[in-house]
N, C-alpha and C positions, 0 to 999 in steps of 0.2 A: 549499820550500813556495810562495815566486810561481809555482814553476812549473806546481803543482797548480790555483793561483787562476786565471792565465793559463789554461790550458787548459779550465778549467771554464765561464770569463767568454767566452772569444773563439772555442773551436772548436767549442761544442755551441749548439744550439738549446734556448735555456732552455723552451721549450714541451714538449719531449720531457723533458727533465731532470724537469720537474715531473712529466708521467704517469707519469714513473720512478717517482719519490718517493712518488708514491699508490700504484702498484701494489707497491713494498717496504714500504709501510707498513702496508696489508691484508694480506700475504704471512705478513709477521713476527709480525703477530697471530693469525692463525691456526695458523701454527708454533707460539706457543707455548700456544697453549689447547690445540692436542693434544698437545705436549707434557706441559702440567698431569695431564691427564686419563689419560696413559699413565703416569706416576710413580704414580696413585692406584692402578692398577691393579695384580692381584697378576701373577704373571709369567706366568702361563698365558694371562693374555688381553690382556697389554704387548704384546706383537709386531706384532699388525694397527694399532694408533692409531701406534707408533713410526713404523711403514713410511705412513702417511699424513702423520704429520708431515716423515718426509724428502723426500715428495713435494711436501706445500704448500712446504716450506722451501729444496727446490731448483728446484720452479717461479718461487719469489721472485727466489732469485737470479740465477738464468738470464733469466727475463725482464725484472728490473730493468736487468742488463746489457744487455741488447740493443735494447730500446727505447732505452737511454741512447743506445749505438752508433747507433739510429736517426736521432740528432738531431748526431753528430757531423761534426763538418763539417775535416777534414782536409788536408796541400795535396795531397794525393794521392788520384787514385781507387781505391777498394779494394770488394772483393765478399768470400762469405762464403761456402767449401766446405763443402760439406755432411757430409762424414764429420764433421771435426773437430767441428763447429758442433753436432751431436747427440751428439758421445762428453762436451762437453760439461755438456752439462743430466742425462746420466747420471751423470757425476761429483757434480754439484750432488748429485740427491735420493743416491747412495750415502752420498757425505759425511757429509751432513746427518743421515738416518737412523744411520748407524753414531756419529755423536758423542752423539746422542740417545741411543740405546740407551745407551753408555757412561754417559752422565750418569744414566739409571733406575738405574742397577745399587745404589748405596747410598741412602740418604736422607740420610745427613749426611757421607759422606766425600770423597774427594780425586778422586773419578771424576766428581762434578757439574762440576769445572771443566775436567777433561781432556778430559770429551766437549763440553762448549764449545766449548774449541781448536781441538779436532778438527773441527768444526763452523766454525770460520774459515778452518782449513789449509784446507778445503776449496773454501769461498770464490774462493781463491787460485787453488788449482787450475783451478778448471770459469773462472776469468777469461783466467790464460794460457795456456787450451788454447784456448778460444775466439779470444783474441786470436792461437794460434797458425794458427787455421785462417781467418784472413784473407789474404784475394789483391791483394797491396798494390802499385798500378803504380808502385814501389822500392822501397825498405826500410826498414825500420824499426829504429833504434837506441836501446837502456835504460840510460834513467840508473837503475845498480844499487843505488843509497842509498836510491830513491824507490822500488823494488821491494822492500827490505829494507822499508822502513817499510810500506809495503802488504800486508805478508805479514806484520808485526806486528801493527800497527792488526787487522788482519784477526780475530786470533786472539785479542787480548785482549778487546776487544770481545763477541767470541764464547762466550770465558769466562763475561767479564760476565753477558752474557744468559742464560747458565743456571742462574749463580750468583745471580741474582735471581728466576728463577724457579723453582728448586729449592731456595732456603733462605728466599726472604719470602714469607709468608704471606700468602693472600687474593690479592683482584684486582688489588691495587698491585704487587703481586709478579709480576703475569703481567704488566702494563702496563710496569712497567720494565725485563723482559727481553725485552719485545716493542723497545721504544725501545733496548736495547743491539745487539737483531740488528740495527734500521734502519742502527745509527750499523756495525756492520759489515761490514755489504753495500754500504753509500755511500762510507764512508774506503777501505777497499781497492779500489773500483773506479773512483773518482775519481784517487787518489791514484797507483795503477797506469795510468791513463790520461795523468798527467801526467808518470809514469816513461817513457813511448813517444814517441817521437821518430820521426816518418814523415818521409823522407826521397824526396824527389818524383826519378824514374831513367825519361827517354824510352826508355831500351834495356830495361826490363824492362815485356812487357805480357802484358795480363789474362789468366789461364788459363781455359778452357772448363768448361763445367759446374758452374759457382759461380753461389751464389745472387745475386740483385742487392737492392739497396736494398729496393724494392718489395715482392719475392718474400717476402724476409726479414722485413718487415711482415707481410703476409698471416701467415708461418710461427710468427713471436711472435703474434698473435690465434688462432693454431688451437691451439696447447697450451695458451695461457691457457682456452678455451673447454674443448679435452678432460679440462685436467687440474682444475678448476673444478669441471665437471661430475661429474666422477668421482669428486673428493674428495666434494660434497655426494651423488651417489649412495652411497658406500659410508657415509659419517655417518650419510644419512637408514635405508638399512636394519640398520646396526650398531645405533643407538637405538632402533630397532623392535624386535630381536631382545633387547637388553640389556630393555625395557622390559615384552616379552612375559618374559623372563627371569627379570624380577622379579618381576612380578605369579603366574608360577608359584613360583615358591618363596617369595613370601608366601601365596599358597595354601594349600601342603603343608607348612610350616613356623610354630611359634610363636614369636610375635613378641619373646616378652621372653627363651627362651631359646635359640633358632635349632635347636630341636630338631624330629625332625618330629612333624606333628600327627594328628590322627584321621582328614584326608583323604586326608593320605600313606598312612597305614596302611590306610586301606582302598581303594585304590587299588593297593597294591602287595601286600597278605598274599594275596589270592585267587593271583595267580601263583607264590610260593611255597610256599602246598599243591597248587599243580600241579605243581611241581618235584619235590615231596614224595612226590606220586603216583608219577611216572613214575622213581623212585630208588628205590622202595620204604622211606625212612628216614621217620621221622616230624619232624613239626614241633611246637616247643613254642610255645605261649602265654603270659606270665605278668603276670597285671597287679598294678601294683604301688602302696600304696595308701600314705602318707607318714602316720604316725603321731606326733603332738604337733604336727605344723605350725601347728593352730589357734592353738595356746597363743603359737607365736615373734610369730604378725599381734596377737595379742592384746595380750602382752606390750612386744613390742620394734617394732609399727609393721610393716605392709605392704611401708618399703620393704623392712627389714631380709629379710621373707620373700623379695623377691623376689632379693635378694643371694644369700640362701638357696639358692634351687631356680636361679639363675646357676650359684653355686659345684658345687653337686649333677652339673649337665647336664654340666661340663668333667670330672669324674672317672667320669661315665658314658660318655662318647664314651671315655676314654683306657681303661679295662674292655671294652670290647666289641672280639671280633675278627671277622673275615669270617664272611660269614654270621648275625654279630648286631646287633640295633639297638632302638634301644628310641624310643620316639614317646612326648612328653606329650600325654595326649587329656582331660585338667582340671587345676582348680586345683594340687590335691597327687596325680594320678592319674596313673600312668604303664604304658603297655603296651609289654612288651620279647617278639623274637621270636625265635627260634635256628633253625636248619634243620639239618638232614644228625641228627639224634640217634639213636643206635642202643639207647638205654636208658637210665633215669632218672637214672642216674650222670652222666650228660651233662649233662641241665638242669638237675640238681642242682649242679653244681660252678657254671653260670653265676647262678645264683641265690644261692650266696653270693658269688661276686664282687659282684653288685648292692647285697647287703646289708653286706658289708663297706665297701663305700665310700659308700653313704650314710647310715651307722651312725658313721660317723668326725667328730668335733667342727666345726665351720667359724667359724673367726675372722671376726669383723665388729666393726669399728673397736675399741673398745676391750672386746668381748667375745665370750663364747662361743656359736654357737647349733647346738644338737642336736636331732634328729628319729632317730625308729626307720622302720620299712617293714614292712610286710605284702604277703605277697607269695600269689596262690594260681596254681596250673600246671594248663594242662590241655593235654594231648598228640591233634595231630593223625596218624590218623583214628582215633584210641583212643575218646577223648571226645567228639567229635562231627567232624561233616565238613562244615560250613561255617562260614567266619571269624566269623559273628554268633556262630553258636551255640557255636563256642570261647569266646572273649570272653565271652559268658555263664558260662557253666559255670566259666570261672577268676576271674571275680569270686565266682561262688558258693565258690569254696573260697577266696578272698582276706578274705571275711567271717570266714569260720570260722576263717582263720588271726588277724583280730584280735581275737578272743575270746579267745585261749588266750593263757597267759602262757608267756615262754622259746619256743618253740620256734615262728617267723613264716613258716616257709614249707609250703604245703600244698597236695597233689596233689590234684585233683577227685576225690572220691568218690558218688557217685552216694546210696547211701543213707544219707550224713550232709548232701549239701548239698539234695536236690530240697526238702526240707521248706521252704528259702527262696524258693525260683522257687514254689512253692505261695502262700506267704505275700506275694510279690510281685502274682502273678496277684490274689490275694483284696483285696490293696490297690488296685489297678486297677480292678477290679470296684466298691470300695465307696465310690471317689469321689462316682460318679455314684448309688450307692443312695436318697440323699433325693431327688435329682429325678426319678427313675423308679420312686415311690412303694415303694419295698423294704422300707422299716421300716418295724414294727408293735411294737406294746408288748402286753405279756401283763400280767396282775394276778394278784398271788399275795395271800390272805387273812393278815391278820394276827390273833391270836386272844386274848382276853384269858382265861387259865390257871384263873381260879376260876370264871368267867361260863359260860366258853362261848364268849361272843360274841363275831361281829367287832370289832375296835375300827379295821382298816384297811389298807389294799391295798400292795404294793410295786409301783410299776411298771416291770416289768424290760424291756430293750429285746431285742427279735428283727431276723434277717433270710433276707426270703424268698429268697434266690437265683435267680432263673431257672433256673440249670441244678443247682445242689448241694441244692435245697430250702432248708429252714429251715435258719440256720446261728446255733450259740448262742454267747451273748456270749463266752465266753473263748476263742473263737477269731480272731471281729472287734474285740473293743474294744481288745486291745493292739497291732494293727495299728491303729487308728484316732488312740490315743494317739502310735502313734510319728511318725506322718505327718503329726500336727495336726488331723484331720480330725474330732475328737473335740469341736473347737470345734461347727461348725456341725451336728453329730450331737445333742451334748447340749442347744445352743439346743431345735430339734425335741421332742428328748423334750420338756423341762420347758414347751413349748406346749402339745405335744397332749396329755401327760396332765394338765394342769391345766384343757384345756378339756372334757376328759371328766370330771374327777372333780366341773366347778364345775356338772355339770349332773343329777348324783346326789340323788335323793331324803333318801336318810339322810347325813346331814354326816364320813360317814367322813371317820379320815385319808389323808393320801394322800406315800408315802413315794417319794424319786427319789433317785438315786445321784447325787453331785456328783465329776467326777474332779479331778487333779491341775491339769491344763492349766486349766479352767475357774474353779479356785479362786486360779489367780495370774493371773486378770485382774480389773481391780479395777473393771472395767466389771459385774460380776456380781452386786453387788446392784442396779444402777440395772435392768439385763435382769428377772433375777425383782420387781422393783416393777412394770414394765409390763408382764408378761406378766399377773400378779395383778389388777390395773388393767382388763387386756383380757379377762379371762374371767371374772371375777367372782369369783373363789375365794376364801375368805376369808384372812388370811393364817396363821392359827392351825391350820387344817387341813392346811397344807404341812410335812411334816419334809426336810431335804436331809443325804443321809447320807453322809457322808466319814471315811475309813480315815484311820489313822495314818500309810501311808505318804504320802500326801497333803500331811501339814503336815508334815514332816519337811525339807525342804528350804531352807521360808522359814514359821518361827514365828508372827516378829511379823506377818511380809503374811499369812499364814492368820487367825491372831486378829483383824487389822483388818476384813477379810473378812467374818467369822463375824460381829463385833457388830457390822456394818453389817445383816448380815441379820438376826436376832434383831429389831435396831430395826423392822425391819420388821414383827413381831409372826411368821416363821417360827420353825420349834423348828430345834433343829441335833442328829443325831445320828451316837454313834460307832459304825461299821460295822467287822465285824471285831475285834471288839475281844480282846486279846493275839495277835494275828500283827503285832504293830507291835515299834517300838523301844525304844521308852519310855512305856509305857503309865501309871505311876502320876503322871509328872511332867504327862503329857498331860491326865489328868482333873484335876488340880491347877488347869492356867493355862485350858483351855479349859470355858466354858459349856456343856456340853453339857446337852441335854432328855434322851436315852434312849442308853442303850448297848446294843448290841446282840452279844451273844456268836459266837463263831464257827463256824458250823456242826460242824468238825473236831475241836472241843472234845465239843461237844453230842452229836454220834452216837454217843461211846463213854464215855457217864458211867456207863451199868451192864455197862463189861467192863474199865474202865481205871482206877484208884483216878488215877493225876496226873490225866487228865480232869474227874475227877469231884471231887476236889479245889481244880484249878483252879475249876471253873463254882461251887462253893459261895460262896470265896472273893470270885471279882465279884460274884455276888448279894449277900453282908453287905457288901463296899466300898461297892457301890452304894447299898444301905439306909442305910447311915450317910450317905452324902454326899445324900441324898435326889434319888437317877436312878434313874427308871423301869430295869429289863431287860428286853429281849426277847433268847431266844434261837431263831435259827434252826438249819434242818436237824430241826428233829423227825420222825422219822419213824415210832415206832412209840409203843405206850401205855406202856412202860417208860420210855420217856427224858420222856413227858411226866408219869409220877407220880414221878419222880424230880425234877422243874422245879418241878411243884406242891408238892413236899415241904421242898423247899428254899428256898422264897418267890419264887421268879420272876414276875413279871406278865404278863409276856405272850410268845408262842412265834409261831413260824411254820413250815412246813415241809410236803412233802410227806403226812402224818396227816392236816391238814387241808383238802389240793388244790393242784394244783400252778398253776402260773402259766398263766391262762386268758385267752384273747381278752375284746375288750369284750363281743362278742355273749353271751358268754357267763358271763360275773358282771353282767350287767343286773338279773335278777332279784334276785340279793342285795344289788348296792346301789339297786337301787330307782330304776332311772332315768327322770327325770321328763320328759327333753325333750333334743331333738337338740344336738349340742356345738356351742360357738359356733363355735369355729375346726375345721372338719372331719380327723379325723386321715387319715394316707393309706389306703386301700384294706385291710382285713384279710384275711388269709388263716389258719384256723382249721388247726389242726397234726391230725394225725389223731390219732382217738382223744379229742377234744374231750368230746363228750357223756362219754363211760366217767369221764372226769378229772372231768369236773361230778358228774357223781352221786353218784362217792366222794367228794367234797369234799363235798356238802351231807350225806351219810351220816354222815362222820367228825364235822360238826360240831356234825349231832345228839347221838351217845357224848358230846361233851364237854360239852353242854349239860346229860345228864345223869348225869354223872360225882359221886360225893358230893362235898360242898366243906367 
């Protein structure tokens, strides 16, 4: 050990020593950050960051030693051959590289510390090859104890340093295998320096073509400089690539399941119905739509969902073979694609693969969470021939698959699913209907049965279409209710027909539908107060009529509802009455002002004794509980002396005129002055006048009907 101190202290120039010591000390941390960085890596892309770490890591050492050698001051002059001097630093980065790799191979076993070693052996090596390719004018004699220990130190050391940065965590971890390489590259090449004994021999001189002092300076700054350069060229464009890398398959992949996404998918299915073409096999479609999932986010918490459709995505990738893939393109919404299919047998079999395994229970902590699938197929170029229009056409059969009960998977059929893509269009369309003045409201008379007389109008809602014409309500209102859009529809109606009925000469009443959607917002009496407010209407001439299935859902919030309005001096009637659930328990708890029969009753009370039994029966219910009837749908003079005969109050229906523009019941209700709030634009349905005439005809007959 003096002899190591000696030789440290007295032969070298502690200046060079130190440049040493920085350039092994930057060396070794660089070593092992890419070291870190090639362990995280999976093995297909370990290989390039290894072979740069053996390069930083044999630059280290090779140029640590040789600067060192720069400042060593010897009693002999020596120069530096250049074969050896380069088979050197080759040695270094092989070494280094190959113990590294050694060390990636496990993450926690007995090769992190063999590729260490391996990583000192080498050390060793690229020292006394180097030292062997020195031109020494005598010779050089090894204390052999001091090369034993230099070729220990070397390699345990070297263990060290991967044992620290292969099994401690974080940056402390890479910090004190970075401080294990220093202390290995320093104790072996010290220590083996002070193993060497140069013995000074005037009979042996200097061979030719060896490097000198100088030379060899210049030659340690130019690999420092190439191979420097080279490391940060190949990082800076590795990161570039790795980084473009990423941001592409965050692209085309979702994030919580690493599945691919709607961009992938549409990025890539246009080239497999090209394939598809040019094979002449078809391609399937199937989009796949998760059934109960609401219920698990509901019940058991979003994250559990998202455990959920985790667990879902691993038994979907381990289900598909070549040629199949399935992409989540929403929440619970997923589109699977198959290629090469020679008939439904094919897609069929990969679609219950899909449903068997995510039909299958999934443990989450300490329970169970289950989901069903719906699935609908449509086959490329059968069903359509481009990816949109697949993708459409298999959700249109994805729908109809989750209507049905038992059987969830469903091939596109053209004349069971278009009726949805119809219904789709007609909801697009009627978005925009109030602001590009489309609805119009009609008035149908309502008739009081012994008089004659009006006693008051129904206002039913229309829409003009641009391209379909007039389109009647039981086509658009249950599109409007599913979409919501039924809100800001039915606001509309109960504006403009309350500012047209508040501007009527004769104080009719004036009757509006109230639907489900509008009756569970509790905002709906403070709305009909200001809209009353603002046109002047009184509030006893408004009746709002709501079905049974309306309050069916939420009782007490309908009844709270109802006697908020009432309070406000409205009447409240039941529409439809017996097509509901519970109709006697319903006129029981709710107030109702009039009930009103339901047409499909009414038209057949003189061909149907249950018809005509029924309508008896609400008529004497009604009389006893003291509620007005009306019944609508009258359409001929037998249903209405059957009404009359029976004690009915009041009727409505085509006998009397069918639902007529405003232009056109002006004259009957006697209108005195333009509405406050302007409705939008009317457009008169054809055949208007003909519908007026017979309406004021018929309701002449009833005025002189005997009573």
């Amino acid at each position: 050990m003096l002899r190591v101190v000696s030789c440290l202290a007295y032969e070298h120039d502690l200046s060079f020593v130190l440049v040493a010591a920085v350039i092994c000390i930057a060396g070794s941390v660089m070593t092992m950050r890419l070291f870190d960085r090639a362990k995280r890596l999976s093995s297909a892309n370990r290989a390039i960051w290894v072979v740069l770490s053996g390069v930083a890591g044999g630059a280290a050492i090779w140029t640590t030693h040789f600067v060192a050698m720069l400042g060593f001051r010897p009693p002999a002059e020596f120069a530096y051959e250049p074969v050896l001097t380069l088979v050197s630093f080759g040695f270094a980065v092989v070494f280094v590289a190959a113990g590294l790799h050694v060390a990636t191979l496990s993450a926690k076993g007995w090769q992190i510390e063999a590729g260490g070693a391996l990583l000192g052996l080498g050390i060793s090596v690229m020292h006394f090859t180097g030292m062997n390719g020195l031109d020494v004018a005598g010779r050089i004699e090894w204390d052999w104890t001091l090369v034993a220990a230099a070729v220990v130190l070397g390699v345990v050391f070297g263990a060290l340093a991967t044992n620290r940065a292969g099994r401690a965590a974080g940056a402390p971890g890479k910090l004190l295998g970075a401080g294990a390489l220093v202390l290995a590259i320093c104790s072996m090449h010290f220590t083996a320096m002070g193993a060497a004994i140069f013995v000074p021999d005037a009979s042996e001189g200097m061979a030719t073509g060896v490097f000198s002092r100088e030379l060899m300076a210049l030659s340690v700054l130019a690999v420092m400089s190439i191979v420097t350069g080279l490391a940060l060229y190949v990082l800076d464009a590795r990161s570039q690539r790795e980084m473009l890398d990423s941001f592409r398959h965050a692209a085309l992949h979702d994030p919580l399941t690493g599945m691919p996404n709607r961009a992938y998918l549409s990025s890539r299915l246009p080239a497999m119905l090209e394939a598809g073409t040019r094979s002449g096999r078809k391609v399937a479609i199937i989009v796949l739509d998760l059934d109960r999932f609401k219920d698990v986010n509901d019940v058991h918490g979003h994250t559990a969902g998202d455990a959920l459709l985790q667990s879902l995505t691993t038994r979907l990738k381990e289900v598909t073979l070549p040629g199949e893939f399935v992409a989540r393109v929403g929440g619970d919404e997923f589109i699977a694609v198959k290629q090469d299919i020679a008939g439904e047998n094919d897609v069929l079999g990969f679609a219950q693969r899909l449903v068997a395994c995510i039909s299958r229970p999934v443990a989450y902590r300490d329970r169970t969470l289950s989901v069903g699938v719906s699935l609908g197929i449509s086959l490329y170029p059968t069903d359509a021939d481009t990816a949109d229009e697949l993708i459409g056409v298999a959700d249109l059969a994805m729908y109809r698959a989750k209507k049905q009960v038992g059987h969830k998977i469903c091939f596109y059929d053209q004349s069971m699913d278009e009726g949805r893509r119809t219904r789709s269009v007609l909801a697009m369309d009627l978005c925009g209907a109030v602001g590009r003045n489309e609805l119009l409201l009609h008035y149908q008379p309502q008739i009081d049965v012994r008089s004659g007389e009006i006693t008051g109008f129904e206002a039913l809602l229309r829409w003009q279409h641009p391209q379909r014409g007039l389109v009647g309500p039981s086509e658009f209102i249950p599109i409007a209710e599913e979409t919501g859009l039924i809100l800001p529809i039915g606001e509309w109606v109960l504006r403009t027909a309350c500012a047209e009925a508040a501007c009527w000469r004769k104080p009719y009443k004036l009757a509006i539908n109230i639907s489900s959607a509008q009756l569970t917002q509790s905002g709906l009496p403070g709305l009909v107060h200001e809209i009353l407010l603002e046109t002047g209407l009184a509030p006893s001439r408004l009746e709002l009529e709501i079905t049974e299935a309306t309050i069916i859902d939420d009782v007490n919030g309908t009844l709270r509802v109802v006697r908020q309005l009432k309070a406000l001096g409205v009447t409240i009637a039941m529409d439809d009455y017996g097509t509901g659930y519970s109709s006697l328990s319903t006129l029981q708890i709710f107030p109702f002002d009039r009930i009103k029969i339901d047409r499909s009753f009414v038209e057949r009370v003189t061909t149907n004794r249950a018809s005509a039994a029924i309508v008896k029966a609400t008529i004497l219910l009604a009389d006893n509980l003291e509620i007005p009837v009306l019944a609508e749908g009258v359409e001929t003079e037998e249903n209405l002396g059957f009404l009359r005969d029976a004690g009915c109050a009041e009727a409505q229906g085509f006998l009397f005129g069918r639902p007529l523009p405003v232009s056109d019941i002006a004259a009957l209700a006697g209108r005195a002055r333009k509405t406050t709030i302007q409705p939008l634009p009317q457009r008169p349905a054809e055949g208007s006048s003909a519908a007026t005439s017979l309406g004021v005809e018929n309701l002449a007959k009833v005025a002189a009907a005997p009573r």
